[in-house]
C-alpha positions in Angstrom: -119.0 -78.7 -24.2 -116.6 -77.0 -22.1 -113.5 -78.2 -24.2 -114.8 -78.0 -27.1 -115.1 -74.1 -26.5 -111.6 -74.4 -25.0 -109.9 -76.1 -28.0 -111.7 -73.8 -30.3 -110.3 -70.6 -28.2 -106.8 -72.1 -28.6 -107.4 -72.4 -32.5 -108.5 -69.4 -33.4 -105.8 -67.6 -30.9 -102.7 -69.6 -32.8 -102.3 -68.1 -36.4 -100.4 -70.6 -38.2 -98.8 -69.3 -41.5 -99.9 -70.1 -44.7 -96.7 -70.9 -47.1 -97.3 -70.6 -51.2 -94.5 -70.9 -53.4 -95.2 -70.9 -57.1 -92.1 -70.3 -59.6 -93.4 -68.1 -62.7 -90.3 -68.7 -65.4 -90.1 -67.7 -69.4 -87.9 -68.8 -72.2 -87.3 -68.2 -75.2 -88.0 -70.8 -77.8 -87.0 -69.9 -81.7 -87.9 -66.3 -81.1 -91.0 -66.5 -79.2 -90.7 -66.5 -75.3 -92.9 -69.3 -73.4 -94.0 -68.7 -70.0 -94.3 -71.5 -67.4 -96.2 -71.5 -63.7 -94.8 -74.3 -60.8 -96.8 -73.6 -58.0 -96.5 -75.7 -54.9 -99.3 -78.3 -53.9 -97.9 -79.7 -50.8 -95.7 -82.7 -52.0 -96.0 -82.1 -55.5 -96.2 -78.7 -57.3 -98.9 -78.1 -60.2 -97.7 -77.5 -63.5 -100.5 -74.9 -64.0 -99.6 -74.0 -67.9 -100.8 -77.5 -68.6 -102.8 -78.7 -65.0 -100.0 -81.0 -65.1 -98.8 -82.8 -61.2 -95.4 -82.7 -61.1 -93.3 -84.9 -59.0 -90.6 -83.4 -56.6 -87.7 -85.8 -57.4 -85.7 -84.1 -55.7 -85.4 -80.9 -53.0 -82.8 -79.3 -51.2 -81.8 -75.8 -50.0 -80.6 -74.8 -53.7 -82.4 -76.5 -55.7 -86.0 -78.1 -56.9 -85.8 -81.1 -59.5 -89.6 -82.1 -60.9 -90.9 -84.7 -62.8 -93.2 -86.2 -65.0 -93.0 -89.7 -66.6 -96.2 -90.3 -68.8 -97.1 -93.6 -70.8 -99.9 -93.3 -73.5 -101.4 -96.2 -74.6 -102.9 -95.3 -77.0 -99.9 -94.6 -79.3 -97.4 -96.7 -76.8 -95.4 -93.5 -76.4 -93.6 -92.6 -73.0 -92.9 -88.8 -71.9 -90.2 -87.6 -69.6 -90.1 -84.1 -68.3 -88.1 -82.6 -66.3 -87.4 -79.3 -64.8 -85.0 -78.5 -62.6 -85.5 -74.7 -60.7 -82.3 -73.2 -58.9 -83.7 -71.1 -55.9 -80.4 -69.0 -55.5 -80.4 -67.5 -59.1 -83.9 -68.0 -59.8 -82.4 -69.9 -63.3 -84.3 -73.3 -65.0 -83.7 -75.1 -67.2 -86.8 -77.7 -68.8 -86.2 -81.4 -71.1 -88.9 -83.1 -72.7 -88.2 -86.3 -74.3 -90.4 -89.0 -76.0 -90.1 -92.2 -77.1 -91.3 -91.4 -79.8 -89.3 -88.2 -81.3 -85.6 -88.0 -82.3 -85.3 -84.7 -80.7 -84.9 -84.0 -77.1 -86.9 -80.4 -76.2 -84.6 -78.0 -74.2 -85.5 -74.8 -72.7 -83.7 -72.3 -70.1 -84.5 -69.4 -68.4 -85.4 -67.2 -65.5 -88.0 -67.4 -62.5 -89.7 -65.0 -60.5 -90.8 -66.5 -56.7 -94.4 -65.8 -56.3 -95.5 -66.3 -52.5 
C-alpha cells in the first residue's frame, strides 16, 4: 500500500507537458477561400474538415508531408491526397487525384500553428 501511495506522490509531483499541434490553413479556390484543420493525433494527424486520418509520410524539422490513399469499391475508384505543410513559412500546398477524374485538384495557401 505503501508504494502505491509513493508512485502516486511521484505522479502527481512530475507535470509532464501536453503537446497539440493542429495547422489551420485557407485557400482560395475559383474565388471562394476553403479552410482546412490538421491537427495532430499522435502518429497521424486528423483531417478534422472531413474526420479524415491522415498518414505522416513523411516529417522532419521543415516540413510535414500527409497522406491519404483511399480505394472504393463500390465504384472501383482510388483517391490520393496529399498535403504537404512547410513549418518555417507556415505555406501548403494540397493534390487530390482519382482514378477516376482527368483533373488533378490543387490548392495552396497559408497556416496558422494552433497549440
Amino acid at each position: 500500500m505503501l508504494n502505491k501511495l509513493l508512485v502516486l506522490s511521484i505522479f502527481s509531483i512530475i507535470s509532464f507537458p501536453v503537446f497539440s499541434e493542429e495547422y489551420l490553413c485557407s485557400g482560395i479556390v475559383g474565388n471562394q477561400t476553403e479552410t482546412k484543420s490538421y491537427e495532430r493525433k499522435g502518429d497521424y494527424f486528423l483531417y478534422t474538415t472531413m474526420g479524415w486520418n491522415f498518414e505522416i509520410l513523411h516529417e522532419d524539422e521543415n516540413h510535414i508531408m500527409l497522406g491519404d490513399i483511399t480505394y472504393y469499391s463500390h465504384s472501383d475508384e482510388t483517391t490520393l491526397f496529399l498535403t504537404i505543410i512547410d513549418k518555417d513559412t507556415l505555406n501548403f500546398s494540397e493534390r487530390y487525384i482519382s482514378s477516376e477524374e482527368d483533373e488533378v485538384t490543387l490548392l495552396k495557401g497559408n497556416c496558422s500553428l494552433k497549440r
